[in-house]
C-alpha positions as CSV (number, residue, x, y, z in Angstrom):
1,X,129.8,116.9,97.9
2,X,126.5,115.0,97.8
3,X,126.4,111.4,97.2
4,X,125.2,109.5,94.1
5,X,121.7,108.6,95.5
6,X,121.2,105.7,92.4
7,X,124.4,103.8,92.7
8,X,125.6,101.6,95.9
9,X,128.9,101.9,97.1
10,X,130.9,98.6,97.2
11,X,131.7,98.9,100.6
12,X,128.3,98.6,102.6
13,X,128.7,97.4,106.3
14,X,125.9,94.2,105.8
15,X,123.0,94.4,108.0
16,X,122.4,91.3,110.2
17,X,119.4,90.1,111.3
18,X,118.8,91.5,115.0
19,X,115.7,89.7,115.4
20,X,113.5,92.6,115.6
21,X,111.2,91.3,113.2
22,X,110.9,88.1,114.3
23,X,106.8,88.8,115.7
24,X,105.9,90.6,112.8
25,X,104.4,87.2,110.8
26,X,100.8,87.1,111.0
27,X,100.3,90.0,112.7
28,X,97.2,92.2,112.1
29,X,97.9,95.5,110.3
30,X,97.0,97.9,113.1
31,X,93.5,100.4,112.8
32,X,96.2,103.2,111.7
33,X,95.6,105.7,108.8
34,X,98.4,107.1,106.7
35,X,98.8,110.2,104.8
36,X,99.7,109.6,101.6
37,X,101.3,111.2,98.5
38,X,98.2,111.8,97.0
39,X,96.6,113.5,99.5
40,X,94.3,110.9,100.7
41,X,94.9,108.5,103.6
42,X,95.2,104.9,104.1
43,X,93.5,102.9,106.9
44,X,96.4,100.4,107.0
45,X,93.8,97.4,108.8
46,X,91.2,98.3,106.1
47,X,93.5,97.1,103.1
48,X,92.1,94.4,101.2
49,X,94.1,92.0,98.2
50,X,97.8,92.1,98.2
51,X,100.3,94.6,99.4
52,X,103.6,95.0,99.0
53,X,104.9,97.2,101.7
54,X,108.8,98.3,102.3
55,X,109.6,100.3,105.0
56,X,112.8,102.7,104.4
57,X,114.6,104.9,106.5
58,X,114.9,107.8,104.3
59,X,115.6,108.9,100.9
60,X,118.2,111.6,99.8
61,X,117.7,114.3,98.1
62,X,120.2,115.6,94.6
63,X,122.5,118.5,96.1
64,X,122.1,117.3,99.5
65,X,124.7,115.9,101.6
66,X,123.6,112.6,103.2
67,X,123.6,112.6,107.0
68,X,127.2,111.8,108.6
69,X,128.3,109.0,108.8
70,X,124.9,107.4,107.0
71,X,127.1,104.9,105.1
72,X,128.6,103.5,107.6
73,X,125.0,102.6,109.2
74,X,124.4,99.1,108.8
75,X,121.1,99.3,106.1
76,X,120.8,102.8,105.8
77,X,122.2,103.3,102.9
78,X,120.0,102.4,99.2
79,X,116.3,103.8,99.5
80,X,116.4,105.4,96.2
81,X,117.5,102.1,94.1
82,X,115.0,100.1,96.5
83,X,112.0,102.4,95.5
84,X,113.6,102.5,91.6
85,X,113.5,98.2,91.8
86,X,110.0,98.4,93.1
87,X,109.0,101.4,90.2
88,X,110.7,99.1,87.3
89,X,108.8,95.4,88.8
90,X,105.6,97.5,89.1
91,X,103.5,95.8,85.9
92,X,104.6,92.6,87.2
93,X,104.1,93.0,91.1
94,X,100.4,94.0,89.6
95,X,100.0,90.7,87.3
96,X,100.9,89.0,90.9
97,X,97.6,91.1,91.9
98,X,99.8,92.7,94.6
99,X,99.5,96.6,95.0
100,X,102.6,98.3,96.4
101,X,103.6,101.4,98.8
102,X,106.5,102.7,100.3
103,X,106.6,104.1,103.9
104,X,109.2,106.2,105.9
105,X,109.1,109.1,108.5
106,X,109.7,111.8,106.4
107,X,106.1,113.8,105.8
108,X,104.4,113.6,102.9
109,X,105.9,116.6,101.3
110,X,109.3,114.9,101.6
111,X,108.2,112.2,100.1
112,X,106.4,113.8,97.2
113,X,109.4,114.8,95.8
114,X,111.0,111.9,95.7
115,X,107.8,110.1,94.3
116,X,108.3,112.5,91.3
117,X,111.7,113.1,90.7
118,X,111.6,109.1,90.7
119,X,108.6,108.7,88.5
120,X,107.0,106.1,91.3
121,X,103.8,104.6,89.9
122,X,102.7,104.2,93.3
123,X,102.2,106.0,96.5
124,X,104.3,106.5,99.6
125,X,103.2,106.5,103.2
126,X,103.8,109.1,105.6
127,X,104.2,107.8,109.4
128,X,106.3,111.1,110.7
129,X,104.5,109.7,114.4
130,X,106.1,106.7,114.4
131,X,102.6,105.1,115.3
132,X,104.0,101.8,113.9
133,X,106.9,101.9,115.9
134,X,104.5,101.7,118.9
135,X,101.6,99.3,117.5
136,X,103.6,97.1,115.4
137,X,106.9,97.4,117.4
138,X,109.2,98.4,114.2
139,X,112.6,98.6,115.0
140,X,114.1,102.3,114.3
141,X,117.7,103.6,114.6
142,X,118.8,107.3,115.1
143,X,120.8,109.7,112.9
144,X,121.6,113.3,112.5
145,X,118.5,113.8,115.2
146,X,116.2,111.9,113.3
147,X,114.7,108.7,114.3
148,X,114.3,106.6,111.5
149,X,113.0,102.9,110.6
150,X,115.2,99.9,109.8
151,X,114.8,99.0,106.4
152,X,112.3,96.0,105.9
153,X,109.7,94.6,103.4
154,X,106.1,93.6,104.8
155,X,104.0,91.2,102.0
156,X,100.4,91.9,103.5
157,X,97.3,89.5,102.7
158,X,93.9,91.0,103.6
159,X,95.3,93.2,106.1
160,X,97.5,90.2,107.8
161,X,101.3,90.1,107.3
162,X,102.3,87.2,105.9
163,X,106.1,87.5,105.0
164,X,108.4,89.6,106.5
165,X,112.0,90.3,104.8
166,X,114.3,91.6,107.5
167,X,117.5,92.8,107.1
168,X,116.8,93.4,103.8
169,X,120.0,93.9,101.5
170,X,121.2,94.7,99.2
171,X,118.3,97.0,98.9
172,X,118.2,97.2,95.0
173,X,117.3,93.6,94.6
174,X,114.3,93.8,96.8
175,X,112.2,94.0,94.8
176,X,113.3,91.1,92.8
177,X,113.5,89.2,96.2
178,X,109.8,89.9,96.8
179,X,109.0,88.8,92.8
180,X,110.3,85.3,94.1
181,X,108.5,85.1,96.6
182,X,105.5,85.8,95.3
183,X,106.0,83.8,92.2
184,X,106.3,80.5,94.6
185,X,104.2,81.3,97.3
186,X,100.8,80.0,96.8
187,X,98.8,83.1,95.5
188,X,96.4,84.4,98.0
189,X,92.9,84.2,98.3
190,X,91.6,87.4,96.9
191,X,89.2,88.5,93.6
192,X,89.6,90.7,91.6
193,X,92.6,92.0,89.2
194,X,93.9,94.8,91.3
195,X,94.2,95.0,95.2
196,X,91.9,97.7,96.7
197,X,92.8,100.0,99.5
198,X,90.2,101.3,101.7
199,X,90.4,104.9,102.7
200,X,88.5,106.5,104.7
């Protein structure tokens, strides 16, 4: 029987905070280009404005069994009411002039599906590599074969990470986490009313 992908179970094992995130502030988004759900790619170092970027392990499919044991997984579990938090705060992430994309492992494909069976008003990034597992040092875990990244949010500045939230849970109030912070952070230095991506 597969799982009810948009509703938590009350019984999550609580993620603690390992400290593999702990280097990420301030880094430099690596000279790595993306694939991405619409078919074009993103230079992740050429990113200019404000970027929202949450990392996810994977997201389920309807009909699908979940992998074993996947609840059980310290953060694993919640990728579809992450990316529905992040869909439903969209209009006011974008008044915060801060532009938003998922990434995982799965390929683009994979995540196309999810992108519109969800109704996501923005893109998700493919890194079935795991190129940012070696430039960035990401922290991954393994299941059913797969190897997968820890969940975490990234709030990028002109191409410079500037707040890292890591564990993040529950995972369907990220998104209002990240609205927070944004909303008493100083705003960044950037122009315009949208962020731009550069893609080459």
């Amino acid at each position: 029987m597969s799982a009810n992908l948009f509703q938590l179970p009350m019984d999550l094992p609580v993620p603690v905070d390992d400290g593999a995130a702990a280097h990420l502030e301030q880094v430099l988004l690596p000279c790595i280009s993306l694939p991405s759900t619409d078919g074009t790619t993103v230079n992740l170092a050429a990113m200019e404005g404000q970027w929202v970027i949450y990392v996810y392990p994977m997201t389920g499919r309807p009909g699908l069994p979940l992998p074993d044991g996947w609840d059980a997984i310290p953060g694993a579990r919640g990728c579809t009411p992450q990316s529905c938090g992040f869909r439903d705060h969209y209009k006011e992430l974008k008044q915060l002039r801060s532009g938003v994309f998922g990434l995982s492992t799965q390929t683009s494909e994979y995540q196309r599906e999810a992108r519109d069976r969800l109704h996501l008003p923005f893109q998700l990034l493919s890194d079935s590599l795991l190129q940012l597992k070696h430039s960035l040092h990401l922290p991954t875990f393994t299941a059913a074969g797969m190897e997968l990244f820890k969940r975490m949010t990234l709030i990028v500045q002109q191409g410079r990470i500037k707040k890292v939230f890591y564990p993040v849970f529950p995972p369907d109030r990220n998104a209002d986490d990240v609205l927070a912070w944004l909303r008493t952070d100083s705003q960044p230095d950037v122009t315009g009313d949208a962020p731009l991506a550069v893609r080459p």
